[in-house]
MMTF fields as JSON, N, C-alpha, C and O atoms, coordinates in Angstrom:
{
  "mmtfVersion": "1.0.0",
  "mmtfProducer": "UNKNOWN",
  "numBonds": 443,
  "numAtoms": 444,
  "numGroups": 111,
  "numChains": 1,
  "numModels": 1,
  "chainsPerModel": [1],
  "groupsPerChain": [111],
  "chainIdList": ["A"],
  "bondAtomList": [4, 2, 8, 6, 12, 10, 16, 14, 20, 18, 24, 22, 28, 26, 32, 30, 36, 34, 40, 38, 44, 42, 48, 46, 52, 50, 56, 54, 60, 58, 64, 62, 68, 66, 72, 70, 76, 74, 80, 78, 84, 82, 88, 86, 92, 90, 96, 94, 100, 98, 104, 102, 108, 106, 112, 110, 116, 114, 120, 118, 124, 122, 128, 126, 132, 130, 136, 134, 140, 138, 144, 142, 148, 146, 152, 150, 156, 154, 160, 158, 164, 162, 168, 166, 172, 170, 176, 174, 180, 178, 184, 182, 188, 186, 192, 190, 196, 194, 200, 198, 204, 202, 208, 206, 212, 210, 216, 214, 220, 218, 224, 222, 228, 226, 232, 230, 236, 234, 240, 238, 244, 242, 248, 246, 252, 250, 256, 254, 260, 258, 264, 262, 268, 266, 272, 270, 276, 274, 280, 278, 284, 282, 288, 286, 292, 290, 296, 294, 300, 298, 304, 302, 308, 306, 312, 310, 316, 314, 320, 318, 324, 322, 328, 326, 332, 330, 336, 334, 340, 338, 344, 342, 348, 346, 352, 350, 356, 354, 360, 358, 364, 362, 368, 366, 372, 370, 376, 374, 380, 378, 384, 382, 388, 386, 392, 390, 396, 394, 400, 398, 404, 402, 408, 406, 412, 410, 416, 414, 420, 418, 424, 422, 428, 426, 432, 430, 436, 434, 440, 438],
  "bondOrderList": [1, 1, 1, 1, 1, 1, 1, 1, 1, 1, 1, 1, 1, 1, 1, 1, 1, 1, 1, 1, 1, 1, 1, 1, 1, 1, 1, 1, 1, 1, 1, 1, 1, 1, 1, 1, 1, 1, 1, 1, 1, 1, 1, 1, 1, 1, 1, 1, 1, 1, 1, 1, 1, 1, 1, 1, 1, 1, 1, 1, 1, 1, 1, 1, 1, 1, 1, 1, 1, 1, 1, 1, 1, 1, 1, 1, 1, 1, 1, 1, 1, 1, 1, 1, 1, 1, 1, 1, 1, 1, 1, 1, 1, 1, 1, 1, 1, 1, 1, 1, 1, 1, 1, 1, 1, 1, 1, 1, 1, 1],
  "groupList": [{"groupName": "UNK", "atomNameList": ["N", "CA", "C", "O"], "elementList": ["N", "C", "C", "O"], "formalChargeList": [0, 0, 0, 0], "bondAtomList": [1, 0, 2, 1, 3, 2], "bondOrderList": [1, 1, 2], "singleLetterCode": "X", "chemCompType": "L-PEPTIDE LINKING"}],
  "groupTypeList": [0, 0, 0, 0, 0, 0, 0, 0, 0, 0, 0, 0, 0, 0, 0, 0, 0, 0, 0, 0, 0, 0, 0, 0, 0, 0, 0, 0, 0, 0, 0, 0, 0, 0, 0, 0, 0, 0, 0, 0, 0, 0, 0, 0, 0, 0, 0, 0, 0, 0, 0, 0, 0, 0, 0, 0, 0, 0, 0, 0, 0, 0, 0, 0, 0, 0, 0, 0, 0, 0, 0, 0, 0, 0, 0, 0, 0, 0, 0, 0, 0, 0, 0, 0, 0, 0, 0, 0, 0, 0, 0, 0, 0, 0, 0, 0, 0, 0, 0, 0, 0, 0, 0, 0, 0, 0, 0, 0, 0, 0, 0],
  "groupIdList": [1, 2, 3, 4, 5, 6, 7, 8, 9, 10, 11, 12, 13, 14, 15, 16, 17, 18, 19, 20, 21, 22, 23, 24, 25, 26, 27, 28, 29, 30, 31, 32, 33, 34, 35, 36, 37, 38, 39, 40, 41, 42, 43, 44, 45, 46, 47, 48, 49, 50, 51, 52, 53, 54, 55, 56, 57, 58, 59, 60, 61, 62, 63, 64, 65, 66, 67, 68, 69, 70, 71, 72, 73, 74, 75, 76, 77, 78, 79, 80, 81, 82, 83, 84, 85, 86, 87, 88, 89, 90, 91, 92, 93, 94, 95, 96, 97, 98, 99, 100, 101, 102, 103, 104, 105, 106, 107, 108, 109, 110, 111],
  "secStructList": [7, 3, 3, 3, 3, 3, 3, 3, 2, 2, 2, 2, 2, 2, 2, 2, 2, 2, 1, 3, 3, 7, 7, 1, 6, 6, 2, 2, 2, 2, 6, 1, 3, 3, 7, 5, 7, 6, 6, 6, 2, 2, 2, 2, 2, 2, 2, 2, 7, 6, 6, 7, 1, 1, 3, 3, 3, 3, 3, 3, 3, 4, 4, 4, 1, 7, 1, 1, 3, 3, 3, 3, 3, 7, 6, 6, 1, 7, 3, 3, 3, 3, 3, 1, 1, 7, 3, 3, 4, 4, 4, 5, 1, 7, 7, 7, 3, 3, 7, 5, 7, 1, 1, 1, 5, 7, 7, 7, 6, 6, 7],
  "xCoordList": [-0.033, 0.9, 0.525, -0.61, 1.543, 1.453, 1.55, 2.463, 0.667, 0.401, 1.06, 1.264, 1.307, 1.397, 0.674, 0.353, 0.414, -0.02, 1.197, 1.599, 1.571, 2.445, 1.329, 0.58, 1.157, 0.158, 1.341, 2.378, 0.213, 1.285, 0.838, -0.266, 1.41, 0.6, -0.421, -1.283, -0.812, -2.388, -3.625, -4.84, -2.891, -4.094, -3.926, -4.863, -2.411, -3.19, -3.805, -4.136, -3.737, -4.31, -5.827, -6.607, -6.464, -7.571, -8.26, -9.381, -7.466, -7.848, -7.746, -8.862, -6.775, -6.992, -8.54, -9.494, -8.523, -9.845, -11.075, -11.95, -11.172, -12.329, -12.53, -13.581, -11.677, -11.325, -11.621, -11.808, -11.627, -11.433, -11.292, -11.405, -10.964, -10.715, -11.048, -11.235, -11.022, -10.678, -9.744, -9.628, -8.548, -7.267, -6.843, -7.479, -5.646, -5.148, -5.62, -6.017, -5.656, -6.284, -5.784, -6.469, -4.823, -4.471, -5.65, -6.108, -6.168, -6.592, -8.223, -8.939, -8.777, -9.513, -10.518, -11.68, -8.906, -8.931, -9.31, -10.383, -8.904, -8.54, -9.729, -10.112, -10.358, -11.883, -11.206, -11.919, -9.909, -9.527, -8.229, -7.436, -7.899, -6.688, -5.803, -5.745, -4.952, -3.53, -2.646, -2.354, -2.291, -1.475, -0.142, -0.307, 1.125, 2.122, 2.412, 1.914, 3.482, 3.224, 5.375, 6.079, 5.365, 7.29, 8.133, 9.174, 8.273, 8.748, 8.829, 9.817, 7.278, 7.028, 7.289, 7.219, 7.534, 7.421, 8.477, 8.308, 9.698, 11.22, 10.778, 10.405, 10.683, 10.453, 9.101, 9.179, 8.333, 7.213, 7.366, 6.863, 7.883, 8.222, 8.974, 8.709, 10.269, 11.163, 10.796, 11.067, 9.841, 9.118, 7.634, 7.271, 7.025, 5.83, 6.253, 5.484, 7.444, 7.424, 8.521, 8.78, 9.533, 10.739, 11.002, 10.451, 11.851, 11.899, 10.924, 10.986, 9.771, 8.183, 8.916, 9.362, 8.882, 8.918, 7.632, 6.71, 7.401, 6.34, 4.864, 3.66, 6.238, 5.54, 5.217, 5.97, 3.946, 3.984, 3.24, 2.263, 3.848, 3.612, 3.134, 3.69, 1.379, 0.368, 0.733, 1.056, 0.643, 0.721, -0.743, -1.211, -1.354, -2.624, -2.354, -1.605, -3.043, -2.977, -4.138, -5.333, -3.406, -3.68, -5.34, -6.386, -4.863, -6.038, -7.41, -8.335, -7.604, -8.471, -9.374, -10.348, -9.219, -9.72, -10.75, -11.546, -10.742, -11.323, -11.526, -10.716, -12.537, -13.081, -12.629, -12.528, -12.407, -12.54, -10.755, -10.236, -10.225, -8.85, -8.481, -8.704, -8.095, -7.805, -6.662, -6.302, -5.365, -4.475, -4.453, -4.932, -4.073, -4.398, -2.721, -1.778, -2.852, -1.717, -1.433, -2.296, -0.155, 0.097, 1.543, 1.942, 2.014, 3.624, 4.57, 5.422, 5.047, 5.829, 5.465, 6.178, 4.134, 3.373, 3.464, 2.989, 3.993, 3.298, 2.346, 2.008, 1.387, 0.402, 0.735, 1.545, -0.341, -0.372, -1.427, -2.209, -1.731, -3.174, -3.822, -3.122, -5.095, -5.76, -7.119, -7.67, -7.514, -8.649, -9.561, -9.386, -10.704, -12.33, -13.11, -14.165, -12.608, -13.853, -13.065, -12.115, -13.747, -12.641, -11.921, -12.39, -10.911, -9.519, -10.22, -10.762, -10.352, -10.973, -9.413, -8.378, -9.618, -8.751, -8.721, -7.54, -9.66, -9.522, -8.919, -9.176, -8.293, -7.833, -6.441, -5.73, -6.006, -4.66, -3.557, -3.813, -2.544, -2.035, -0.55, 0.292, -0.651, 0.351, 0.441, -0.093, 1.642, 1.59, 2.664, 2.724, 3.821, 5.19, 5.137, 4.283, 5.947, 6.498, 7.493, 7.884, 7.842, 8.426, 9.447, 9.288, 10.391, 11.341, 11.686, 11.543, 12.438, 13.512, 14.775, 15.019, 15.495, 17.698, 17.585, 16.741, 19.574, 20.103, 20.593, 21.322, 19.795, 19.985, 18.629, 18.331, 17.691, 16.532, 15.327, 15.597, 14.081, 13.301, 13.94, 14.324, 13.81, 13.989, 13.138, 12.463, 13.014, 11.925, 12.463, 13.605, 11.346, 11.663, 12.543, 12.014, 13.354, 14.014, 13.491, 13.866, 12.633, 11.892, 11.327, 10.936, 11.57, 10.306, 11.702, 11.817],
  "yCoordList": [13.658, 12.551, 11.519, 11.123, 11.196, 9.832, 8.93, 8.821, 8.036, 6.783, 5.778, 6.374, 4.391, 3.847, 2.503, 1.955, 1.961, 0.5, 0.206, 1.089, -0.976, -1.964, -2.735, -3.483, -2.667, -3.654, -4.33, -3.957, -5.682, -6.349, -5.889, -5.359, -5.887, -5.51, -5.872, -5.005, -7.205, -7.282, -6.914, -7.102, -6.388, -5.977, -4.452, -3.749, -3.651, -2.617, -2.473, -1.549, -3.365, -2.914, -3.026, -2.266, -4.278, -4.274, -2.967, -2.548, -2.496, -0.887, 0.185, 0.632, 0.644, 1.358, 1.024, 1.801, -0.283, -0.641, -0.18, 0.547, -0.505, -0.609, 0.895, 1.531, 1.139, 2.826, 2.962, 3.951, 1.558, 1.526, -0.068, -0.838, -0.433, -2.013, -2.166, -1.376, -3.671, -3.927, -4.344, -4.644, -4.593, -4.678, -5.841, -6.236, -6.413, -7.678, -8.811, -8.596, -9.806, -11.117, -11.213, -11.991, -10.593, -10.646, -9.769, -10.181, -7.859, -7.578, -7.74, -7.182, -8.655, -9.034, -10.348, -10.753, -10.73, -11.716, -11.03, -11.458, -10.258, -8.921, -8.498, -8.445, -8.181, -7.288, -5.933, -5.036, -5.462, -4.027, -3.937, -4.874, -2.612, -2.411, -1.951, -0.925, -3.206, -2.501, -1.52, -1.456, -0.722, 0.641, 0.264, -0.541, 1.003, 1.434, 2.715, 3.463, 3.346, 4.967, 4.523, 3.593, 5.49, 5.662, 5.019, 5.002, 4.549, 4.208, 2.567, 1.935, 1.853, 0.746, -0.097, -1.321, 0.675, 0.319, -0.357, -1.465, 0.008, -0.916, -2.169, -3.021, -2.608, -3.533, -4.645, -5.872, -4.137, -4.657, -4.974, -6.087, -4.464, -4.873, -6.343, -7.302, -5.844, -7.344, -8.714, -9.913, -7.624, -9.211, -10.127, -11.284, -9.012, -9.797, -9.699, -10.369, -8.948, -8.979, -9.038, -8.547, -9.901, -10.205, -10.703, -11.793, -10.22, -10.927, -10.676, -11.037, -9.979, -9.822, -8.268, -7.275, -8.396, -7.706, -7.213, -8.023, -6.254, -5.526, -5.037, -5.218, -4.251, -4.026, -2.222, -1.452, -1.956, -0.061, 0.286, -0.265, 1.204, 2.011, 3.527, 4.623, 2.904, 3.782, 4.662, 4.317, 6.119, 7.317, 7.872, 8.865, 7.661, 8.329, 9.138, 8.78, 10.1, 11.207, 10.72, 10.594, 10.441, 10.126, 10.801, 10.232, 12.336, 12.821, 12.866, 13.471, 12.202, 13.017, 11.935, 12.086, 10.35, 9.197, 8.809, 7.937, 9.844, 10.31, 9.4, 9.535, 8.474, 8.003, 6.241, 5.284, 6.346, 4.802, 4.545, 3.713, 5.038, 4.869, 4.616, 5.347, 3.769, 3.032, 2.832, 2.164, 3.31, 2.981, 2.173, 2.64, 0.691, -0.492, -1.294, -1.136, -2.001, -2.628, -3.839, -4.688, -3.94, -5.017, -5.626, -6.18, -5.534, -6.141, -5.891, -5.286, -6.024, -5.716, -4.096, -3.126, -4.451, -3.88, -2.236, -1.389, -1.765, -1.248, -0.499, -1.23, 0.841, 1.167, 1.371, 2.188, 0.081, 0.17, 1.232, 1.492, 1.857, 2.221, 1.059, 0.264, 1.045, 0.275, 1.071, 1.877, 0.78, 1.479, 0.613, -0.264, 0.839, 0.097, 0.62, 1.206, 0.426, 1.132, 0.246, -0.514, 0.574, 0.509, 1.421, 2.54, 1.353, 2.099, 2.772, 1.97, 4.027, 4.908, 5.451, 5.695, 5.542, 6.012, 7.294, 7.641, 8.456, 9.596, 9.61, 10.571, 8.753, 8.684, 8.913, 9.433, 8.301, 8.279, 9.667, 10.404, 9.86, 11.195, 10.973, 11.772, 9.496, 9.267, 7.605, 6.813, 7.461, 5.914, 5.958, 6.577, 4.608, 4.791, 3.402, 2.676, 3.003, 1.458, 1.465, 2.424, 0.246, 0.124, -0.933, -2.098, -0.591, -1.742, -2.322, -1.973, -3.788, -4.508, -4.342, -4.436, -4.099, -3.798, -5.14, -5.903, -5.082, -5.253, -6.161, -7.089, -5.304, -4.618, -5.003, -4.648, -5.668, -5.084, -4.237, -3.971, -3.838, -3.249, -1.242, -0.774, -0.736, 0.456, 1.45, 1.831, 2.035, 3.287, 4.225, 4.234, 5.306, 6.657, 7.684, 7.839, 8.29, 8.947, 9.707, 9.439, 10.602, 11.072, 10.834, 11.45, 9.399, 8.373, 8.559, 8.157],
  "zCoordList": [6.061, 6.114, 5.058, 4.793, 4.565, 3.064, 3.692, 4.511, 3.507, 3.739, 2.246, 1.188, 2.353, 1.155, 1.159, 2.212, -0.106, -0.263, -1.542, -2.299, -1.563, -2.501, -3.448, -2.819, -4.607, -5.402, -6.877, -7.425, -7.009, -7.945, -8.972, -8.849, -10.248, -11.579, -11.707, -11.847, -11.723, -12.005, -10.715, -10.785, -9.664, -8.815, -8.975, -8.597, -9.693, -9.842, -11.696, -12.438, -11.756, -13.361, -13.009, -13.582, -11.751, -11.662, -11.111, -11.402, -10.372, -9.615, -10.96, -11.226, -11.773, -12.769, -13.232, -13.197, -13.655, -15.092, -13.978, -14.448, -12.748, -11.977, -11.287, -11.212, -10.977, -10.066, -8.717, -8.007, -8.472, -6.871, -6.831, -7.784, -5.228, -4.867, -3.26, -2.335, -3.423, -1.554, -1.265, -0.076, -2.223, -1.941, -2.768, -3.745, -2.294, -2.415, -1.703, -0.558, -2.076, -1.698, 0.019, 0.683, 0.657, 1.821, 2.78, 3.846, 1.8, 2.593, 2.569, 3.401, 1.406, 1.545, 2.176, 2.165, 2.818, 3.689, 4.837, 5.262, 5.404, 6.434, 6.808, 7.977, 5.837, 6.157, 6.001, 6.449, 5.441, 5.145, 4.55, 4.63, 3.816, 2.786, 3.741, 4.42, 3.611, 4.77, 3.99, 2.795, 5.136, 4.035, 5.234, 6.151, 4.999, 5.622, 5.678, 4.836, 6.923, 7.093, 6.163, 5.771, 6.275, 5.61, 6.342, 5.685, 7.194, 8.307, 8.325, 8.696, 7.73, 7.985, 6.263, 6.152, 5.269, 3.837, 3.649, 3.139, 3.942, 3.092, 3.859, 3.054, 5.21, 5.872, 5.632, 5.69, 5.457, 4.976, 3.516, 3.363, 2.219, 1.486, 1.062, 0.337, 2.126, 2.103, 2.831, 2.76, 3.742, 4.216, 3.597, 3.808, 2.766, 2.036, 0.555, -0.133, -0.341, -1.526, -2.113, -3.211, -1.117, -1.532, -2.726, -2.875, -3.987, -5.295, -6.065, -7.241, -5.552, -6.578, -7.62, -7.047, -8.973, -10.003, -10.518, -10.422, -10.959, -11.504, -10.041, -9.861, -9.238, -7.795, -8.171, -8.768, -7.627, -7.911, -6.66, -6.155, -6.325, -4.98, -4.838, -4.913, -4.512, -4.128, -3.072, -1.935, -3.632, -2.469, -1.301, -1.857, -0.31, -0.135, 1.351, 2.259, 1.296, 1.971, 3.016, 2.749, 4.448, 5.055, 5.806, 6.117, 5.871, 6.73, 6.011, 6.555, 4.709, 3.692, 3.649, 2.912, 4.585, 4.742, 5.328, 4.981, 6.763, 7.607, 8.848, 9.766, 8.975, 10.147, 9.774, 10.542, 8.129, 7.699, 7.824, 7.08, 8.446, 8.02, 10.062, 11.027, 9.98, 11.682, 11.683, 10.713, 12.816, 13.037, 13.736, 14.769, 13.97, 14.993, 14.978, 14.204, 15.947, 16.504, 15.802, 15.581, 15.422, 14.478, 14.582, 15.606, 13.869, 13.685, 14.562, 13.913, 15.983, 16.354, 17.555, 17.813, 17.991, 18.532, 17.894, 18.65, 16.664, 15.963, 15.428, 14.497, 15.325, 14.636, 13.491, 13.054, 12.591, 11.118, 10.508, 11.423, 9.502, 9.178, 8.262, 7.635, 8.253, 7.855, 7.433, 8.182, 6.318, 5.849, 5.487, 4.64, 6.186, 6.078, 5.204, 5.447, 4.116, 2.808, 1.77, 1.958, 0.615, -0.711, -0.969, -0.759, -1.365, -1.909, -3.045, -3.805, -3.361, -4.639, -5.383, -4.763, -6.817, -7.508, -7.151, -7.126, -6.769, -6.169, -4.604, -3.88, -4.235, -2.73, -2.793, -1.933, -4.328, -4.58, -4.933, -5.885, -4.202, -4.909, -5.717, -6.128, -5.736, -6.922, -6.718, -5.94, -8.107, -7.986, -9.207, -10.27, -8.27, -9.041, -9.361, -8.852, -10.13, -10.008, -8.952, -8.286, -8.903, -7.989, -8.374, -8.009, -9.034, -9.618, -8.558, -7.386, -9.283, -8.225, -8.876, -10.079, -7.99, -8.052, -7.573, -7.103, -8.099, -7.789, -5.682, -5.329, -5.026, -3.756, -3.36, -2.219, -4.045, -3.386, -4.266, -5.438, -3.744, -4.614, -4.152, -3.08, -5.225, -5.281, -5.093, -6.049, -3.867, -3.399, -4.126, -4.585, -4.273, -4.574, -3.913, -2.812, -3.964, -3.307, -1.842, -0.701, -2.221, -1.491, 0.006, 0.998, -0.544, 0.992, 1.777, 2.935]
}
């Protein structure tokens, strides 16, 4: 199962240059890198990155996380995943931009 994270350009340019992170200033507030499952992404988007341009959306394969990856209760009583490590560039199994429309930011077809 694909999990996702949303990063702004300069937090993922910091993850490219570095090859891993602890997230965005939110989830390092957190004590962990909040991810979303497919389900929870259009929504979570419009509610933390409404209007944000130059957004790209991290793919990670959920089971391969192992013990550091916690599904816990959150938004709307909810299980989010949440991962207690740093985010590794090898965790990732893709990564799109993520324009903004017209309409809104534009997911990949697929999701």
């Amino acid at each position: 199962m694909l999990i996702y994270k949303i990063f702004r350009a300069d937090e993922q340019a910091a993850f490219e240059a570095a090859g891993e992170t602890l997230g965005a200033p939110i989830d390092i507030q957190d004590g962990f890198v909040h991810f979303y499952a497919a389900d929870q992404l259009k929504e979570t988007c419009a509610k933390y990155f409404a209007g944000a341009e130059g957004l790209f959306l991290l793919a990670v394969e959920a089971d391969t996380l192992g013990d550091d990856l916690k599904w816990e209760v959150s938004r709307g009583g909810a299980l989010f995943p949440h991962l207690f490590r740093p985010l590794k560039a090898s965790d990732v199994v893709w990564t799109k931009p993520l324009p903004l429309g017209p309409n809104g930011h534009e997911f990949p077809d697929d999701l």
